[in-house]
N, C-alpha and C positions, 0 to 999 in steps of 0.2 A: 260586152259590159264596159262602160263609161267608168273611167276614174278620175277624183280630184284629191289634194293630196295639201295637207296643211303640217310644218317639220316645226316642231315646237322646242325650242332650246335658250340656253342664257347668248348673251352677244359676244357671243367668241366663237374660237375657229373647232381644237380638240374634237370630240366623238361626236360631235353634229357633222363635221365637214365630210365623213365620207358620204353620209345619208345627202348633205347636198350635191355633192358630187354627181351621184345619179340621178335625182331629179334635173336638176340641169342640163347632165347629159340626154335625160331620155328628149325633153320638150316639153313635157303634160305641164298642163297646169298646175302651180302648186305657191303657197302662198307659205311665208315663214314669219313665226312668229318669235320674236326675241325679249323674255322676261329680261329684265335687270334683275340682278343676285338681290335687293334692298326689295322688289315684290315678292320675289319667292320666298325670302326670310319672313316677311310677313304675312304671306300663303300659310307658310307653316306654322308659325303662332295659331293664327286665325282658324285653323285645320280647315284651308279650302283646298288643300293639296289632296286629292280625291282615289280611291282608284278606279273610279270611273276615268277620271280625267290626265290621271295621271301615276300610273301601274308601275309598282312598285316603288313609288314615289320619286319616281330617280327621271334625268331628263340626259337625251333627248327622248320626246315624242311625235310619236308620226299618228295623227288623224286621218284614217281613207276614206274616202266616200264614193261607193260605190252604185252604180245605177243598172238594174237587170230592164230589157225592152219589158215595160207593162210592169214594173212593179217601182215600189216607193225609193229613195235613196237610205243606204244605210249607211253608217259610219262604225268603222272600224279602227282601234287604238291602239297602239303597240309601242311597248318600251324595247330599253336595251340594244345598240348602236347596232351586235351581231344580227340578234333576231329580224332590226328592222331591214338590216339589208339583203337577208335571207328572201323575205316578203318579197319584197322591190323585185327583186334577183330575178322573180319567175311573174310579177305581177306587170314588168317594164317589159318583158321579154316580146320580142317581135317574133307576130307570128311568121313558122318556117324556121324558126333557128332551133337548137340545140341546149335544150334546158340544161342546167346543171345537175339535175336528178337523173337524166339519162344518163350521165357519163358512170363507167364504170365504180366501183364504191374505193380503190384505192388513189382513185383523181379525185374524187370529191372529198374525200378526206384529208387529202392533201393542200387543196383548195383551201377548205377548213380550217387548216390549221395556218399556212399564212396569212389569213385573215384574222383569226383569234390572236395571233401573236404580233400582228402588224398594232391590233388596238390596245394588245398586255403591253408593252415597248411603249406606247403614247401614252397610257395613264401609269406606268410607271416613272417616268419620266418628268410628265405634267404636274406627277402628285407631290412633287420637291418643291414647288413653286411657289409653297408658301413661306420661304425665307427669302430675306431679301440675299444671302450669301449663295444661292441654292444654283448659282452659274459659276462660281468663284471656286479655286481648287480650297480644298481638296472633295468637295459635292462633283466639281467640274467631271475628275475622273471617274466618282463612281458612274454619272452620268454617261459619260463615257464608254462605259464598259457595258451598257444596256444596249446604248446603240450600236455598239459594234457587233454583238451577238449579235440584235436583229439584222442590219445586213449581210452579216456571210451566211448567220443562217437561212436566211431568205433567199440570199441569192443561189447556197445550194439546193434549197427549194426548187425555186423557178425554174434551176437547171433540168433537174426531175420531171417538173411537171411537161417542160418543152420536149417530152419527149409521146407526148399523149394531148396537148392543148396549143394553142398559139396562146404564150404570157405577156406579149405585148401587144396591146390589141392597135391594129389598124383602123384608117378614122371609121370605116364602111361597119367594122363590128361594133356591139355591143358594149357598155363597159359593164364590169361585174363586182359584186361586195369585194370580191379579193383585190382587185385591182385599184380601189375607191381605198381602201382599207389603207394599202401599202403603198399606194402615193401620198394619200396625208401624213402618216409618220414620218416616210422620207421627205417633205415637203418640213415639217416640223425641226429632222435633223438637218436640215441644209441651213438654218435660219440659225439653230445652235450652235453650230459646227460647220461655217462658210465653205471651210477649207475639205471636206465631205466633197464637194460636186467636182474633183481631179477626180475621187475614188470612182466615181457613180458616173466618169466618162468612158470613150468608145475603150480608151487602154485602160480603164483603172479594173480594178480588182472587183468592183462590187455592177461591172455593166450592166446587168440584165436588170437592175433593180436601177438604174439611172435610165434605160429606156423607155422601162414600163412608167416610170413616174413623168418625162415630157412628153411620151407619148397619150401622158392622162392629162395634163397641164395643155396639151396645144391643142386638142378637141376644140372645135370652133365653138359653141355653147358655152364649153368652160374658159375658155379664154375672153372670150368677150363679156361672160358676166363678170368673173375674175378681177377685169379693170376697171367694168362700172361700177362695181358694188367697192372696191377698193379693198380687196378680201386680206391679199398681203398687209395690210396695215392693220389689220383687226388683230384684240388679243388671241393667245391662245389660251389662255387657261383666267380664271375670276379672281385669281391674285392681284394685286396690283403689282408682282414682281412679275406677273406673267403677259407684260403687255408686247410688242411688235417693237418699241423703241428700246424695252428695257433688256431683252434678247439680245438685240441688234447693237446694243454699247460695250454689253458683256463681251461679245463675241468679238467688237473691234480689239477690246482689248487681251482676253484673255488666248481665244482663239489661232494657235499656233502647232503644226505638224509634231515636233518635239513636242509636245506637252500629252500627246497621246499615247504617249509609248509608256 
C-alpha cells in the first residue's frame, strides 16, 4: 500500500512540528500546507472550516492518501497532533521492525505518556504568548516552573523506559511520536531558556532528554530541511509575541541561571 501524505497547519513551528518531524524523517512524499491565522478566521466566519476537512475543527491536519494494488486512492483525515502521530507511528514503520503495539503494555504506556506531556508542557507554555509581558518575570517563572517539571520528569521517564527500549534513537532506527514529541518542546525550551542546553549536556542533570533531542535534530533529513526551509526562524506560536526574534530578545535579556531558582 502506497502513501502520500499532505500536514495542514498555521505557519509556525508548536504541535505541527512534531508531525513534521516524521514525515521528514521517514522520506515519503508529503506536501505542507500553511493557512495564515487571517484565512482561517475567515474559514470560520464563512463556516468553510468542515469536519470533513477539518475534525474537530482544530489544526494540525494530516490528509493520507492511500493506494491498495487494483483499487482507487482514498484519503484519509486526522486531527489532533497525539492521534496524528500515533497514525505515522505504525503507517511510517519499516517493514521488519518492532511496532509500538508489540511492546509490552507497561512500555507503551509509558511511551504515551511522554508523549502526551512533552505536547501538555508546549501548549501550556505556548498558550501565555498572547501577552506581550508573557516572557518577562514574573510569567517568566511560572514559565519556568512548567518546564522544569517537563525535563526531570521526563528524564526520569526516559531513564525507565532505557531499561526495556533504546530512548535515543540511532541514525539506522526509526524515529517515533515520543521522540518527535519531546524533541520539539525541548527544541522550544532551549529558545526560552538558552541557558537550558549546560542542563541537557553530557554532565548536566537533564542528559538523556539533551541526547534524545540532537540525536533527533542531527538526523540527515531533519537537518538538512531544517536549514532549507529556515525552520529555527519561524514562529512558534500565532501571537505576534510568539515569533523567533521576539523569544530570542526576551531571552538575551531576561535569561539568567539565578533567576530560576
Amino acid at each position: 500500500m502506497d502513501h502520500d501524505f499532505r500536514l495542514v497547519y498555521f505557519p509556525v513551528r508548536a504541535r505541527g512540528e512534531p508531525v513534521l518531524l516524521l514525515l521528514v524523517d521517514s522520506g515519503v512524499p508529503f506536501e505542507l500546507e500553511e493557512i495564515p491565522l487571517v484565512t482561517w478566521e475567515q474559514w470560520k466566519k464563512t463556516r468553510q472550516i468542515t469536519n470533513d476537512k477539518f475534525p474537530y475543527s482544530a489544526l494540525p491536519v494530516l490528509h493520507a492518501r492511500h493506494t491498495v494494488t487494483g483499487n482507487r486512492p482514498k484519503e484519509f483525515v486526522l486531527a489532533e497532533t497525539s492521534a496524528i502521530l500515533t497514525y505515522l507511528d505504525e503507517t511510517l514503520d519499516p517493514s521488519g521492525t518492532t511496532l509500538e503495539r508489540e511492546l509490552p503494555l507497561e512500555v507503551r504506556v509509558c511511551i504515551q505518556m511522554v508523549k502526551e506531556a512533552a505536547l501538555f508542557a508546549m501548549v501550556r507554555v505556548l498558550g501565555m504568548s498572547g501577552s506581550s509581558e508573557w516572557l518577562a518575570p514574573p510569567q517568566r517563572t511560572t514559565i519556568w516552573g512548567v518546564v522544569n517539571r517537563f525535563l526531570r520528569d521526563t528524564e526520569n521517564a526516559l531513564s525507565e523506559l532505557e531499561k526495556s527500549i533504546r530512548v535515543v534513537p540511532l541514525r539506522t532506527d526509526r524515529l517515533t511520536g515520543m521522540t518527535a514529541a519531546a524533541a520539539t518542546t525541548i527544541s522550544l525550551v532551549t529558545q526560552v531558556f538558552p541557558s537550558t542546553r549546560e542542563m541537557l549536556g553530557n554532565d548536566g542533570e537533564y542528559k538523556r532528554c539533551g541526547k534524545l533531542w540532537t540525536a533527533v535534530l542531527e538526523r540527515p533529513r531533519i537537518a538538512a530541511y531544517w536549514k532549507e526551509n529556515k525552520i529555527e526562524a519561524k514562529p512558534w506560536s500565532i501571537t505576534k509575541f510568539g515569533t523567533a526574534e521576539w523569544i530570542a530578545r526576551a531571552a538575551a535579556f531576561f535569561d539568567h541561571p539565578q533567576q530560576k531558582l
